[in-house]
C-alpha positions in Angstrom: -45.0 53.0 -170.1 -46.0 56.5 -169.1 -43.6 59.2 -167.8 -45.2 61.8 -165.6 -47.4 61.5 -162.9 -50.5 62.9 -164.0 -50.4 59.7 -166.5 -49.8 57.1 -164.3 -52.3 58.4 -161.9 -55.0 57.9 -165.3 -53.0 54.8 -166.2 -53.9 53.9 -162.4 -57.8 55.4 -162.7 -58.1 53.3 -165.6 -57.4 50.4 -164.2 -59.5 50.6 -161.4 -62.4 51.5 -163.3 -62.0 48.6 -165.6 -61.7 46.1 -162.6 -64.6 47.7 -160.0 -66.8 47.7 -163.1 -66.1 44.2 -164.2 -66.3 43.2 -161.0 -69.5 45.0 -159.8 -71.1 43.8 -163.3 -70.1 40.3 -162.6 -71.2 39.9 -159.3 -74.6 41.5 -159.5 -75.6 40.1 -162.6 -73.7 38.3 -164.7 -72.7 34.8 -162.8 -76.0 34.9 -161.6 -77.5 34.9 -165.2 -74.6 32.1 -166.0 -75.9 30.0 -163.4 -79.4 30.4 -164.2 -78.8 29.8 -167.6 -77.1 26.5 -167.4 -79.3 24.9 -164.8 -82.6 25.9 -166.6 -80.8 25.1 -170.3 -79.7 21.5 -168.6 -83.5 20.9 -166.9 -85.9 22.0 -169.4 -84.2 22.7 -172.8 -88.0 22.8 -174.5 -89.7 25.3 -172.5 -87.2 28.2 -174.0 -88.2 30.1 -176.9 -85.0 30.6 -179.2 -85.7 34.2 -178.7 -85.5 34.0 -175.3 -82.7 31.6 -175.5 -80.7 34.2 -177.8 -81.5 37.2 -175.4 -80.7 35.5 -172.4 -77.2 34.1 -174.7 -76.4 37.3 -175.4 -76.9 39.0 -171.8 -74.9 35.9 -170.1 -71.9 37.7 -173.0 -72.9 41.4 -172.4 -72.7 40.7 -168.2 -70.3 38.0 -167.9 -67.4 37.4 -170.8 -67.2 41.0 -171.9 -66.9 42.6 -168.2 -63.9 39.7 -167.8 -61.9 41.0 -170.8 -62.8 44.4 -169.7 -60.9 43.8 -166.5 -57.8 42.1 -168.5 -57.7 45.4 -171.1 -58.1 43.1 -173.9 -59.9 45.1 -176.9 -61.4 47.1 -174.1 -63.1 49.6 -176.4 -65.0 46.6 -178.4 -65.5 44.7 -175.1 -67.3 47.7 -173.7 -70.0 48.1 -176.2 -72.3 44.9 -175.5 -72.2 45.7 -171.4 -73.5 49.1 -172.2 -75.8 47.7 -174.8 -77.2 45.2 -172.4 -77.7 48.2 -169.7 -79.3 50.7 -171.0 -81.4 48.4 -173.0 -82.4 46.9 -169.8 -82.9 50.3 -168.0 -85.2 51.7 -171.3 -87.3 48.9 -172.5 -87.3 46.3 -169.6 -87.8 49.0 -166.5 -90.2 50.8 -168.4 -90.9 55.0 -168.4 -90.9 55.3 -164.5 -87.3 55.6 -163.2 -87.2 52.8 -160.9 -84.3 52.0 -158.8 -84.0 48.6 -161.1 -83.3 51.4 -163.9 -80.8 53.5 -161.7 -78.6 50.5 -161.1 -78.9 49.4 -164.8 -77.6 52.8 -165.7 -75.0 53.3 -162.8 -74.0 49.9 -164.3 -73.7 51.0 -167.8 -71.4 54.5 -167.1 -68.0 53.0 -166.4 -68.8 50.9 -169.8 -69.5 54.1 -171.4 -66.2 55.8 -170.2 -64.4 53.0 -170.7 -65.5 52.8 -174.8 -64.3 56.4 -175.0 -60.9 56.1 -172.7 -59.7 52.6 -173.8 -58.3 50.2 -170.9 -55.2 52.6 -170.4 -51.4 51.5 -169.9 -51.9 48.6 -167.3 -53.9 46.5 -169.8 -53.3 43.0 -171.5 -53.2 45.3 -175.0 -50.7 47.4 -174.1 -48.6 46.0 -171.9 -48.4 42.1 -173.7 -49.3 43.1 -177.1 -47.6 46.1 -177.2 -50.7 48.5 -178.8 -50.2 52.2 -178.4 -53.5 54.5 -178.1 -55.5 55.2 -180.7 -58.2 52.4 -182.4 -60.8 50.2 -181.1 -58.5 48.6 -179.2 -56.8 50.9 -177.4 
């Protein structure tokens, strides 16, 4: 556990970040997508391409799964990376070259991510505090 109070207030940051992030991403864009997802996949299974199906797969993981181990601390580091992915994909090549408020949220979005794969979930994180992990790794 940390010591001194400058770590537990980063400890503390951390944690924060991780949950209004996973939260936010959730919220806005994630369940929504779920939803979507399985009531479109259930009604009309045929009228998806299986590129669309695999983009859409893999945004429902980027903006839904990931940001819910994000807010646990679980492999934080590796969790991060397919949010952020999803985001500023979505802010470059869906919002196109004119900086749109759709590509300001998409990018507000992907920051926290972006610390978050640099910082690591902290000490009040599933990792560290149930498994034990020190800093340092992916999964820190």
């Amino acid at each position: 556990m940390t010591s001194s109070p400058e770590a537990r207030r980063i400890a503390l940051g951390l944690l924060a970040l991780r949950v209004s992030a996973g939260m936010l991403l959730i919220a806005g864009q994630g369940w929504y997508k779920l939803y979507d997802f399985t009531s479109r996949h259930m009604i009309s299974l045929d009228r998806l391409s299986s590129a669309a199906e695999l983009r859409v797969s893999f945004e429902i993981i980027a903006e839904f799964f990931c940001p819910l181990f994000v807010i646990l601390g679980v492999a934080t580091r590796l969790t991060a990376i397919p949010p952020w992915v999803s985001l500023v994909g979505a802010a470059v090549l869906m919002h196109g070259k004119v900086l749109s408020v759709e590509q300001q949220l998409a990018l507000a979005y992907a920051v926290p991510f972006f610390v978050l794969m640099l910082t690591g979930a902290g000490d009040h994180s599933f990792d560290k505090q149930v498994m034990g992990h020190v800093r340092g790794g992916w999964f820190g």
